[in-house]
FIKE-805014 format. One line per field, with one value per residue: residue number from 1; x, y, z of N, C-alpha, C, O in turn. Coordinates in steps of 0.1 Angstrom, whole numbers, always signed. Atoms other than C-alpha are relative to their C-alpha. Example, Ala and Ser with C-alpha at 12.3 -4.5 7.8 and 13.67 -1.06 7.14 Angstrom:
num: [1,2] $
n_px: [+9,-9] $
n_py: [-12,-11] $
n_pz: [+0,+0] $
ca_px: [+123,+137] $
ca_py: [-45,-11] $
ca_pz: [+78,+71] $
c_px: [+9,-8] $
c_py: [+12,+11] $
c_pz: [+0,+8] $
o_px: [+19,-3] $
o_py: [+12,+22] $
o_pz: [+7,+9] $
end
This chain:
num: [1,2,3,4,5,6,7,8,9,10,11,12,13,14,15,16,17,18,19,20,21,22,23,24,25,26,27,28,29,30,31,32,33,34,35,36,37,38,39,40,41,42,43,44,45,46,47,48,49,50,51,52,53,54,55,56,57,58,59,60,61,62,63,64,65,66,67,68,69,70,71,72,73,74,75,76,77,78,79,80,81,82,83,84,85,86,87,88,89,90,91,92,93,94,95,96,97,98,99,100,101,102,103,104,105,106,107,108,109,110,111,112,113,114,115,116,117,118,119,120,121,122,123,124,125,126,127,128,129,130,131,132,133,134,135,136,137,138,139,140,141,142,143,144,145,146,147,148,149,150,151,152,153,154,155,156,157,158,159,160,161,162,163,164,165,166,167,168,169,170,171,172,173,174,175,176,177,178,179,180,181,182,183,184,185,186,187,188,189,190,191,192,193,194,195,196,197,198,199,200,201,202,203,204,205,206,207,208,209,210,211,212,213,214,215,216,217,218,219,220,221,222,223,224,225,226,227,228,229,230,231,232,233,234,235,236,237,238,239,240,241,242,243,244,245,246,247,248,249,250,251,252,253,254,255,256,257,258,259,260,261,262,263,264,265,266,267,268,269,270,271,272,273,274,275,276,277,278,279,280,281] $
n_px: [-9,-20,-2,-14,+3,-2,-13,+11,-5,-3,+7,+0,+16,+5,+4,+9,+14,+2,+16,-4,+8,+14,+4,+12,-1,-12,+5,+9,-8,-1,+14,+4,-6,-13,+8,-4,+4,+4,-7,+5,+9,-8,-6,+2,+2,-16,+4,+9,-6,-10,+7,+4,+14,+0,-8,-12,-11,-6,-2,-4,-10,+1,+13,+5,+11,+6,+9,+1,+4,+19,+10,+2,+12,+14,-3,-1,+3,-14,-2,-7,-6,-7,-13,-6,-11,+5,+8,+10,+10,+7,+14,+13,+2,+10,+15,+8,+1,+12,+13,+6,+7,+12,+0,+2,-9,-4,-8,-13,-7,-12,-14,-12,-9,-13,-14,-8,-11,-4,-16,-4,+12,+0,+6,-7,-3,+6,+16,+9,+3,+2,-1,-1,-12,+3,-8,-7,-12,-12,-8,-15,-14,-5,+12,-5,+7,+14,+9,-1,+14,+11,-2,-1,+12,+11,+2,+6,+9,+8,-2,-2,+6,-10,+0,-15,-7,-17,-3,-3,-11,+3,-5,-14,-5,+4,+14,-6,-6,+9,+13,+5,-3,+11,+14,-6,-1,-12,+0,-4,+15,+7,-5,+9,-6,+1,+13,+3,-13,+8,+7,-2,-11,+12,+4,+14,-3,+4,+10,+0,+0,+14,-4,+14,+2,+7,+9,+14,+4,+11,+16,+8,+3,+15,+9,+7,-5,-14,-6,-12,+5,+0,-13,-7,+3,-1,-12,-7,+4,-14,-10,+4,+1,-4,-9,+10,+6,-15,+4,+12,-2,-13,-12,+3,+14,-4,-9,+12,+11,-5,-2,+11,+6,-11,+6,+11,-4,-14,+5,-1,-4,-7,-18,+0,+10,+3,+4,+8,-7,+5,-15,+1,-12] $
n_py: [-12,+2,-12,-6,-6,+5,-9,-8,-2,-13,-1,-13,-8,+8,+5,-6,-5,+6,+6,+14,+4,-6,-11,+2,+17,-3,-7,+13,+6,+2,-1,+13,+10,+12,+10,+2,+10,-8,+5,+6,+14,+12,+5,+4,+12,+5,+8,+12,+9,+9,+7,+3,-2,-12,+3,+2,-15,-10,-8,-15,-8,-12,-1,-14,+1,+13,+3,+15,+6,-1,+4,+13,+4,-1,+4,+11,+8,+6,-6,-5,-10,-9,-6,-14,-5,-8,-5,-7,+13,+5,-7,+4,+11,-1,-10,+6,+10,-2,+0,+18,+4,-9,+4,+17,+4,+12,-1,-5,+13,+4,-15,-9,-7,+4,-7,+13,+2,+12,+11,+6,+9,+6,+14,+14,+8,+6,-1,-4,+5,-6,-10,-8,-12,-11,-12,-2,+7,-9,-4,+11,+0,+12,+14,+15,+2,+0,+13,+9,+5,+8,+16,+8,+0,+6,+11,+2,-1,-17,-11,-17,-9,-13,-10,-7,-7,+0,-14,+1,-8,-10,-7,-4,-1,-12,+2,+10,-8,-7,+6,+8,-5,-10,+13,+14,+11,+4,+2,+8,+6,-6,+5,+14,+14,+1,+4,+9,+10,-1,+15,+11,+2,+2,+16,-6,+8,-13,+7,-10,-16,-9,-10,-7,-18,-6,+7,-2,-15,+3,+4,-8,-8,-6,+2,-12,-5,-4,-9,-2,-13,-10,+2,-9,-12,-4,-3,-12,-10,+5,-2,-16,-11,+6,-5,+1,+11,+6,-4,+5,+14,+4,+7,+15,+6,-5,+10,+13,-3,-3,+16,+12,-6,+7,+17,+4,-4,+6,+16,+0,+0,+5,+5,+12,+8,+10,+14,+10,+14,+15,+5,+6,+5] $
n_pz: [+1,-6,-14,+3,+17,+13,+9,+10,+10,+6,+11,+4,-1,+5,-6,-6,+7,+17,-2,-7,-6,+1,-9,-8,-6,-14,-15,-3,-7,-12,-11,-1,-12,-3,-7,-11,-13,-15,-6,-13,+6,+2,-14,-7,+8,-5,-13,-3,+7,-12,-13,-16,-7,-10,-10,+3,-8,+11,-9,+12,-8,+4,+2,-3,-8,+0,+13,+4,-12,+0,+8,+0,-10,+1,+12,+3,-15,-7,-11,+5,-3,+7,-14,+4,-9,+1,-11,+2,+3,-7,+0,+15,+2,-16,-3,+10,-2,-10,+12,+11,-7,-6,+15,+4,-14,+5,+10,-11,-7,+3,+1,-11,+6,-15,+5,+2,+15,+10,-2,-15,-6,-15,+0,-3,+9,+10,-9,+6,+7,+7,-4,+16,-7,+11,+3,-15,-6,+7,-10,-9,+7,-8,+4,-10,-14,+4,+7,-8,-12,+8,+4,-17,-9,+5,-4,+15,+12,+2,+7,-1,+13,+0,+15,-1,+10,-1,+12,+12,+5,+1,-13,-2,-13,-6,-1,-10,-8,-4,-1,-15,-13,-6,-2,-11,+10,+0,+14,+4,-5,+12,+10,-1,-6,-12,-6,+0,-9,-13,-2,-2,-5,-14,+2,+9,+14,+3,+8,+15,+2,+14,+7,+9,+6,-2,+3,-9,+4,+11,-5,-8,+9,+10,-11,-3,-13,+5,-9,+9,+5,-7,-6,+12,-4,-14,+6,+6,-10,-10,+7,+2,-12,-15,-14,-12,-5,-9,-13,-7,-3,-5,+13,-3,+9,+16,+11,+0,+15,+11,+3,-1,+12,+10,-6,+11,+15,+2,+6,+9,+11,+4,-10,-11,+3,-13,+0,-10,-7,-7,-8,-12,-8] $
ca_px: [+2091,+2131,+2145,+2176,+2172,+2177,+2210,+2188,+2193,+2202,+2172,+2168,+2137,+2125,+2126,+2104,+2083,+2081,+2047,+2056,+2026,+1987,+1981,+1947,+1954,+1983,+1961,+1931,+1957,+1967,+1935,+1926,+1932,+1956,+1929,+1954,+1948,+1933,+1966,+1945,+1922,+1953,+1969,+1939,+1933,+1970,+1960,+1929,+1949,+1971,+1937,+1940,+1910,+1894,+1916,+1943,+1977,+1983,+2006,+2007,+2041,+2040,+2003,+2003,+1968,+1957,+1936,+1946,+1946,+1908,+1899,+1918,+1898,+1867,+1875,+1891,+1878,+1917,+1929,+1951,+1980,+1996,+2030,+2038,+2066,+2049,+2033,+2010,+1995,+1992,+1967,+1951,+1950,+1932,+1905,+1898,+1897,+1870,+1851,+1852,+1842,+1811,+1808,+1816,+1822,+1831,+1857,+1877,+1879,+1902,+1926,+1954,+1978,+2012,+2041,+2068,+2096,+2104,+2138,+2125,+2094,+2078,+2059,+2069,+2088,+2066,+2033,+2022,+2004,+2007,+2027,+2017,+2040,+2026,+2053,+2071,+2105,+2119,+2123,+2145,+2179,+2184,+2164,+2185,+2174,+2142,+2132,+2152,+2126,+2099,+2116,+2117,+2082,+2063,+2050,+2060,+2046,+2037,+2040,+2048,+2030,+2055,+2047,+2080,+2092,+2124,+2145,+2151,+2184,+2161,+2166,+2197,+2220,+2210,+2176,+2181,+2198,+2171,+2140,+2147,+2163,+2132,+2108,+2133,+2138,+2171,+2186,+2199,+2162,+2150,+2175,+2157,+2188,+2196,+2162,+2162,+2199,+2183,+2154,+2167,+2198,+2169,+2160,+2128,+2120,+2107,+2073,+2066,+2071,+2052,+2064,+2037,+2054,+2032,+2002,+1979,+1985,+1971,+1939,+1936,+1938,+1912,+1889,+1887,+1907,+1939,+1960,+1990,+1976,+1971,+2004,+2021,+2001,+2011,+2048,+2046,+2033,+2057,+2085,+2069,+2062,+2085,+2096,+2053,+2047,+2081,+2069,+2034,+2041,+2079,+2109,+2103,+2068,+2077,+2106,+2082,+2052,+2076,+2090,+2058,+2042,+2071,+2066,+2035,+2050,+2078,+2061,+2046,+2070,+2092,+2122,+2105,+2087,+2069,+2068,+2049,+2070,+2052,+2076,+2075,+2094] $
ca_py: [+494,+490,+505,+514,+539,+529,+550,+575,+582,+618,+623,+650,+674,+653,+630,+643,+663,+645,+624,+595,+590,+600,+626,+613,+575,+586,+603,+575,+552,+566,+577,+540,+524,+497,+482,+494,+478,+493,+489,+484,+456,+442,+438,+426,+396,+389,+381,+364,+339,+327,+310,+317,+313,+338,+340,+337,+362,+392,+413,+452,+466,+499,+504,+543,+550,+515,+518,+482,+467,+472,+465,+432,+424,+435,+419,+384,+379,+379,+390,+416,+436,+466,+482,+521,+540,+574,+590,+612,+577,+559,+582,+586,+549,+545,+575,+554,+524,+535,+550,+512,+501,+516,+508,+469,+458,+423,+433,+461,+431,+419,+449,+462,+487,+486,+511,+490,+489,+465,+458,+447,+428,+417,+387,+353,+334,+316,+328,+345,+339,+367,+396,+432,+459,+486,+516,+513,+497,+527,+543,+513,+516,+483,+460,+430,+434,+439,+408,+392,+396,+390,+355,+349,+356,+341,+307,+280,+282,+322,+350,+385,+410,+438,+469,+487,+515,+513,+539,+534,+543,+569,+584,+608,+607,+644,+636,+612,+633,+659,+638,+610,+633,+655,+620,+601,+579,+559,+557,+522,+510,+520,+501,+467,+445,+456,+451,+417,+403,+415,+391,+364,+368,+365,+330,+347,+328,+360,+340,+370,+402,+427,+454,+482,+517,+534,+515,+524,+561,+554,+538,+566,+590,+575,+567,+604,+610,+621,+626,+626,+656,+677,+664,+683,+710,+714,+710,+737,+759,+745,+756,+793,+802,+786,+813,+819,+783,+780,+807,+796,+761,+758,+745,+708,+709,+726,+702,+672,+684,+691,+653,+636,+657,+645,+609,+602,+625,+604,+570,+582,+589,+563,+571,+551,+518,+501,+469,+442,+414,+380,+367,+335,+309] $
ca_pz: [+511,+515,+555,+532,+501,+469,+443,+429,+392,+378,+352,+326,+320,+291,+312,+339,+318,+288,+282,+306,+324,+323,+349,+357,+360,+384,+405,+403,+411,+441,+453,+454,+492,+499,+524,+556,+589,+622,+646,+677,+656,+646,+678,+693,+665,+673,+711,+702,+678,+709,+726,+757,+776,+799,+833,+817,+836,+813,+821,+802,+809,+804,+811,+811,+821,+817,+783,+771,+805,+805,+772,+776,+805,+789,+754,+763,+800,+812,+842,+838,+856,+845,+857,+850,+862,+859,+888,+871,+848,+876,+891,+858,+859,+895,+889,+853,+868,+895,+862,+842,+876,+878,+841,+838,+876,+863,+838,+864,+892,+869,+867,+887,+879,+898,+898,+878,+851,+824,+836,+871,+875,+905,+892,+901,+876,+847,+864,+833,+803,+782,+780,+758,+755,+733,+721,+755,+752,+729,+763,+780,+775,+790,+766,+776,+811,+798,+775,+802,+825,+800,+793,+834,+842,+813,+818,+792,+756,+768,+747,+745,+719,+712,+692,+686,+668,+649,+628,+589,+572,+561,+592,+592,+622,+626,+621,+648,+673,+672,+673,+702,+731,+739,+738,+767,+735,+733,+699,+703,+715,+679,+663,+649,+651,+684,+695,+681,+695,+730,+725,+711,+734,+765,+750,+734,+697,+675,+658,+636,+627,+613,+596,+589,+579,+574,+570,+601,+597,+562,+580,+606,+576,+553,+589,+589,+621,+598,+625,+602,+585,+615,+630,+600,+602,+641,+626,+606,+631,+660,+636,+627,+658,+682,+707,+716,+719,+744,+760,+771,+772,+782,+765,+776,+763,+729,+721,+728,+707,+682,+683,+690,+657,+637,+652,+626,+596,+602,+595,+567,+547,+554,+584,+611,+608,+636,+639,+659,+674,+685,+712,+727,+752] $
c_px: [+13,-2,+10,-6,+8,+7,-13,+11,-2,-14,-4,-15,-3,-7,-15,-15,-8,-13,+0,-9,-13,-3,-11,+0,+11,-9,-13,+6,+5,-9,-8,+4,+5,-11,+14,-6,+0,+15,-6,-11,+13,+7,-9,-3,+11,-1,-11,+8,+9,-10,-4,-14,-3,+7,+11,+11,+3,+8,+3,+10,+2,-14,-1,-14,-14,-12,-3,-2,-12,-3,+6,-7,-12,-1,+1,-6,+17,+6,+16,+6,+9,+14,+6,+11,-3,-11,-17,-12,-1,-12,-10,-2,-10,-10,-7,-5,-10,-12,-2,-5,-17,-8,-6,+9,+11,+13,+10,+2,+13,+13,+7,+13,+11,+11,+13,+4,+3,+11,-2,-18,+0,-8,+9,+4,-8,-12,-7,+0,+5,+5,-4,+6,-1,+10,+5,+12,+11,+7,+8,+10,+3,-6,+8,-7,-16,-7,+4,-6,-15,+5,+0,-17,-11,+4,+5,-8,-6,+5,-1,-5,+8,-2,+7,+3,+9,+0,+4,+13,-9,+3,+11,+4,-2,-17,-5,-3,-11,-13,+1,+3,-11,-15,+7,+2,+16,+3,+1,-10,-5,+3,-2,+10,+5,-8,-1,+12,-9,-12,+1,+19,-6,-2,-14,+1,-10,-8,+0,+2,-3,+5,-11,+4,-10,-16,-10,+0,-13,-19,-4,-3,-17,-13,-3,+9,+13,+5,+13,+2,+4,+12,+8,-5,+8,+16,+4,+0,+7,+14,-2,-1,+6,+2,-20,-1,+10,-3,-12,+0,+13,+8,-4,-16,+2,+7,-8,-10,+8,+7,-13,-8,+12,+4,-10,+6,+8,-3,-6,+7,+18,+13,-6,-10,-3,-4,-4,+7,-10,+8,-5,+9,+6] $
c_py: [-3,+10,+9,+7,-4,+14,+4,+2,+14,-1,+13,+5,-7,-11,-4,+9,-5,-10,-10,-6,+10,+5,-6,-13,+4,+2,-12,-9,+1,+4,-15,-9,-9,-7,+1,-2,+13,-8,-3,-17,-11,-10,-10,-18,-6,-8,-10,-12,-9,-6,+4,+4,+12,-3,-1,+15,+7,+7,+16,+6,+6,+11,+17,+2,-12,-5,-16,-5,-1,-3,-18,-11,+0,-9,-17,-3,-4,+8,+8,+8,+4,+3,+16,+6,+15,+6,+6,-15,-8,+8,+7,-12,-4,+13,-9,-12,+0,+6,-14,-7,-2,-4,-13,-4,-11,-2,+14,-11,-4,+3,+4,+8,+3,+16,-11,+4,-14,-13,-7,+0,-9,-12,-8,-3,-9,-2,+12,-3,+8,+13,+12,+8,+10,+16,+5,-6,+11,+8,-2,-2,-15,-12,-13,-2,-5,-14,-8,-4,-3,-12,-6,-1,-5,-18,-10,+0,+15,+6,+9,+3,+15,+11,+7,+10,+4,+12,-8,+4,+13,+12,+8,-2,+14,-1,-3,+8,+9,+1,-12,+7,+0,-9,-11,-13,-1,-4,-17,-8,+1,-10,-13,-10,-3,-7,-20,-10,+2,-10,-12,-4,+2,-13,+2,-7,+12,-13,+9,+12,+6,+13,+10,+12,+4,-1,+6,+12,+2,-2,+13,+15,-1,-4,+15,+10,+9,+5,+7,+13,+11,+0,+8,+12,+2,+1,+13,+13,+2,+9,+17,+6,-4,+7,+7,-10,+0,+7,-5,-13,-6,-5,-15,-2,+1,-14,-14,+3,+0,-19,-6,+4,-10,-17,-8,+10,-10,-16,-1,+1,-5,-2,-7,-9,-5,-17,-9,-16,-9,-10,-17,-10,-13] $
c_pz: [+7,+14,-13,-18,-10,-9,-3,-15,-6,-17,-12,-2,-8,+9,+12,-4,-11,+2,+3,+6,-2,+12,+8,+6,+14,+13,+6,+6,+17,+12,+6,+13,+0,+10,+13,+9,+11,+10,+16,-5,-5,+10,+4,-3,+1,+14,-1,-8,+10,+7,+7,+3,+10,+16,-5,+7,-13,+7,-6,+10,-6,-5,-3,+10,-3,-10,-6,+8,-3,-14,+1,+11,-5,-14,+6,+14,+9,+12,+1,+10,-4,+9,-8,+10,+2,+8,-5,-10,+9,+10,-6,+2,+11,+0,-13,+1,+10,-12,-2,+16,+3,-13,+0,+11,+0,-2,+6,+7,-3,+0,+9,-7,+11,-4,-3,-10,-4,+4,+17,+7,+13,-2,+0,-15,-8,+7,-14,-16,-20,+2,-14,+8,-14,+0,+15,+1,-7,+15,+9,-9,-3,-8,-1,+12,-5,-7,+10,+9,-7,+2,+15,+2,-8,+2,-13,-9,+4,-6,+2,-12,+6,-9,+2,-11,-3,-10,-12,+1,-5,+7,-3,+13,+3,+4,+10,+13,+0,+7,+13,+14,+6,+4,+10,-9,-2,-15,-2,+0,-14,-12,-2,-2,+14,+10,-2,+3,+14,+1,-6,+11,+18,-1,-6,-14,-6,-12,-8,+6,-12,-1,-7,-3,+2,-2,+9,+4,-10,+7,+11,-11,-5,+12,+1,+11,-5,+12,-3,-4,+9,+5,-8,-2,+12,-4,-4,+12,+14,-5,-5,+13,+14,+16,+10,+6,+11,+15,+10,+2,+10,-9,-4,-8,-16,-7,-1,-9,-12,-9,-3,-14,-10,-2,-14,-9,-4,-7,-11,-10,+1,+9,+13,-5,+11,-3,+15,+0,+5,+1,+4,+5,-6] $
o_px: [+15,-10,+10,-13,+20,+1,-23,+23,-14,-11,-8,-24,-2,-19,-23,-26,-18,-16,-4,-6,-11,-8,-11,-3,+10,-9,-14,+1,+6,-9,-16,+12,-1,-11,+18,-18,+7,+15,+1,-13,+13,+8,-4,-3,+10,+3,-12,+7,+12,-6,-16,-20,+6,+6,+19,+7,+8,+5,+14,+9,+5,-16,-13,-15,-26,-19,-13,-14,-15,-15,-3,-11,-20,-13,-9,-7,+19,+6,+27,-3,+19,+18,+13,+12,+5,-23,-28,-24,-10,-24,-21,-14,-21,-16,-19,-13,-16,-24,-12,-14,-24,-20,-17,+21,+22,+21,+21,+11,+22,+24,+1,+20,+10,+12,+17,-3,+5,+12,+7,-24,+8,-12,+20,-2,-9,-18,-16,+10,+7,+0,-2,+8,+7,+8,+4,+15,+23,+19,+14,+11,+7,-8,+1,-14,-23,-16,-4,-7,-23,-1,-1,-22,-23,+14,+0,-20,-15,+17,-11,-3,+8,+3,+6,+5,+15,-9,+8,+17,-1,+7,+19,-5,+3,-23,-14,-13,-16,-18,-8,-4,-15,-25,+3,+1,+23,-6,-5,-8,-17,-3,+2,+6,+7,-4,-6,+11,-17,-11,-6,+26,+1,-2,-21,+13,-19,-2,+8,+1,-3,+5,-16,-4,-15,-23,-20,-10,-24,-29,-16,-12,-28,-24,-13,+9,+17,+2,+17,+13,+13,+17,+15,+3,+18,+20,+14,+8,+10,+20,+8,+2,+1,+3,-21,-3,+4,-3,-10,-9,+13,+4,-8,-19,+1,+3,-7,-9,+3,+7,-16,-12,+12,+8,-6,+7,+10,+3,-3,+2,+28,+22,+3,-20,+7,-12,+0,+4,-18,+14,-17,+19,+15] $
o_py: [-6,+19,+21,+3,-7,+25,-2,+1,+17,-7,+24,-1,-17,-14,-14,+9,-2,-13,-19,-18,+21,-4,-6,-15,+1,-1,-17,-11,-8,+2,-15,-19,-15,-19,-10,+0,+23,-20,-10,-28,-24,-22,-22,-27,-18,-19,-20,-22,-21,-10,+3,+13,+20,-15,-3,+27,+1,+10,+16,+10,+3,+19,+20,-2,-10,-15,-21,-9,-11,-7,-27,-23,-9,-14,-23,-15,-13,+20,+1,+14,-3,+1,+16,+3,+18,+5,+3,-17,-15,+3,+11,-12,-7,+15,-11,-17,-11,+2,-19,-15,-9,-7,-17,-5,-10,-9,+15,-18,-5,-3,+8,+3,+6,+21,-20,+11,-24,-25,-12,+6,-16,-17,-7,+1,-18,-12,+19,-7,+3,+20,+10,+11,+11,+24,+16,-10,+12,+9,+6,-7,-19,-23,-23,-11,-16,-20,-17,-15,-11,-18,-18,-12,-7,-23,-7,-1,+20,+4,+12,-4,+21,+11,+13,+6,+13,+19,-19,+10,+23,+22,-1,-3,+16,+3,+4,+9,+5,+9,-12,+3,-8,-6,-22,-25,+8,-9,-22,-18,-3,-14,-21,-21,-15,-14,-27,-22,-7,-19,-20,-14,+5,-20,-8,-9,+15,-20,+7,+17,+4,+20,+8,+21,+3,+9,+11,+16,+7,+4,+15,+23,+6,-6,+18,+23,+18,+16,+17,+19,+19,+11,+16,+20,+8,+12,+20,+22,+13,+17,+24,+18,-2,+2,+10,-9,-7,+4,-6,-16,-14,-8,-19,-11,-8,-21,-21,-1,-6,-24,-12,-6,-21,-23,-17,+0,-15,-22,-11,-4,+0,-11,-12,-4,-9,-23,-7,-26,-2,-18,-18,-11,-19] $
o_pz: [+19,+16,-13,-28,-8,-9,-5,-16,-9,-28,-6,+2,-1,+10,+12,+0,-16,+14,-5,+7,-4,+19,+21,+17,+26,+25,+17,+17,+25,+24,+16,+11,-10,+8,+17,+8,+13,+10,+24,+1,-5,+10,+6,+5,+1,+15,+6,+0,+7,+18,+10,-1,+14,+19,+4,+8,-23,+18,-10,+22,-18,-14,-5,+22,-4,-9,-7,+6,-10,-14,-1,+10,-1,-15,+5,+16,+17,+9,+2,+16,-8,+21,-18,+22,+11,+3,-1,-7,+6,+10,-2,+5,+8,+10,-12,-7,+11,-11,+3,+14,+11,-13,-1,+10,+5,+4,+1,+2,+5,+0,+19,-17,+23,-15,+5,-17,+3,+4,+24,+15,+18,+8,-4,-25,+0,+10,-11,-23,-31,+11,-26,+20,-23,+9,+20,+12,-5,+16,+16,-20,-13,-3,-4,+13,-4,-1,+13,+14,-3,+10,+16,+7,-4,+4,-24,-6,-3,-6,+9,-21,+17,-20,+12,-23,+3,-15,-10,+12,-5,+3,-8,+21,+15,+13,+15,+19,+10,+15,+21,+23,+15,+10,+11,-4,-3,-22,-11,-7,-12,-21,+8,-2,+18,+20,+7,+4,+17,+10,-1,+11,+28,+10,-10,-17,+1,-20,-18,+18,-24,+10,-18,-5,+12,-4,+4,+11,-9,+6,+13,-9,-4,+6,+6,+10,+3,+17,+3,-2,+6,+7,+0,-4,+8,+0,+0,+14,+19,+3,-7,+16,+25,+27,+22,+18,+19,+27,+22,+10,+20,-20,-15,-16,-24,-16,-11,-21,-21,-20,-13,-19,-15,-12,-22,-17,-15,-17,-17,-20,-3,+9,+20,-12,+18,-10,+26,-7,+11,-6,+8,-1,-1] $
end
């Protein structure tokens, strides 16, 4: 799927109505799955493909309340610390981390969760093996600083796993303007050549990139979970009944639900694409 739309062509009702296609194949057709990908199964086949052995230094920047941290501990055996900037996920992260303790003692050990930003890491220089950085750089303005301290603190031949979400030209600049304020989202952080002068202007070498639109919506759709669905539901209803929800919620919450809903419509159909960077030195 093109970021940039394609001249549309002026067509007449003949056109459109006229006996152009079989109603039922259309719909067979697109009832038929594409075979989309689980974005946590993808990710995580992405980290096992790099090797590394168990012990290996990870480091999740932008752990929130430390979900990945712990599965990559529990998953590859790797010793993992996190860094949030977020008062309230770091003590979600330390009450969840005394649950997985209690759980799989082994596989907390490994875990720490720090208070910390992107643009100013406190690991030593090329002391780590492995960095992930799941839907957390749209919020740094600074992403120079940022890869720049990725490229300081990984060790030769280490890698960064980046899952990023940019805007299309689909996107309008009003569209734009409405949708990143109220999510602390930077427009320029979105924008995928920006993002990619910044890491290769770190010394970062961009192995691949993965481009999934709207691909792992699709899979949480036909998994059942459709979150897409209800996200659009919750739109419409955001949008009908704004001045209860504002009230009982607040402004600040309202215009957030209202982004973060629009977030997943959005990828379906086409104005943001996320993609998955594989960085390394």
């Amino acid at each position: 799927m093109p970021d940039t739309p394609a001249p549309r062509v002026m067509r007449s009702v003949d056109d459109v109505y006229g006996d152009t296609f079989d109603d039922q194949e259309v719909e067979a057709a697109l009832n038929e799955s594409l075979s989309p990908r689980s974005l946590n199964e993808l990710l995580f086949d992405l980290v096992a493909e790099t090797g590394l052995p168990p012990g290996s230094a990870v480091l999740d920047v932008g752990a929130r309340e430390g979900r990945y941290s712990f599965e990559l501990s529990r998953r590859f055996g790797f010793t993992v610390r996190g860094v949030e900037p977020v008062r309230r996920h770091l003590d979600n992260a330390a009450r969840d981390l005394a649950a997985f303790a209690v759980e799989e003692p082994e596989a907390a050990a490994r875990v720490r969760i720090d208070e910390g930003v992107a643009e100013k890491l406190t690991d030593p220089s090329g002391s780590v093996d492995l960095i992930w950085c799941r839907d957390v750089l749209v919020h740094v303005e600074d992403l120079e600083t940022a890869f720049g301290e990725f490229r300081r603190v990984l060790k030769p031949g280490g890698r960064a796993l980046v899952f990023q979400m940019t805007a299309t030209d689909w996107l309008t600049p009003a569209e734009a303007a409405f949708l990143w304020p109220p999510a602390g989202i930077h427009t320029s952080s979105v924008d995928p050549q920006r993002i990619e002068a910044a890491i290769t202007g770190a010394g970062l070498s961009i192995e691949q990139c993965i481009e999934l639109h709207g691909e792992t919506r699709e899979r949480s759709e036909e998994d059942g979970i459709a979150s897409s669905s209800q996200q659009l539901l919750w739109v419409s209803r955001l949008l009908r009944n704004r001045a209860a929800y504002e009230e009982r919620f607040g402004t600040i919450a309202y215009e957030y639900l209202l982004t973060d809903s629009l977030w997943g419509v959005y990828q379906m159909i086409g104005k943001l694409n996320p993609r998955i960077y594989v960085l390394s030195v």
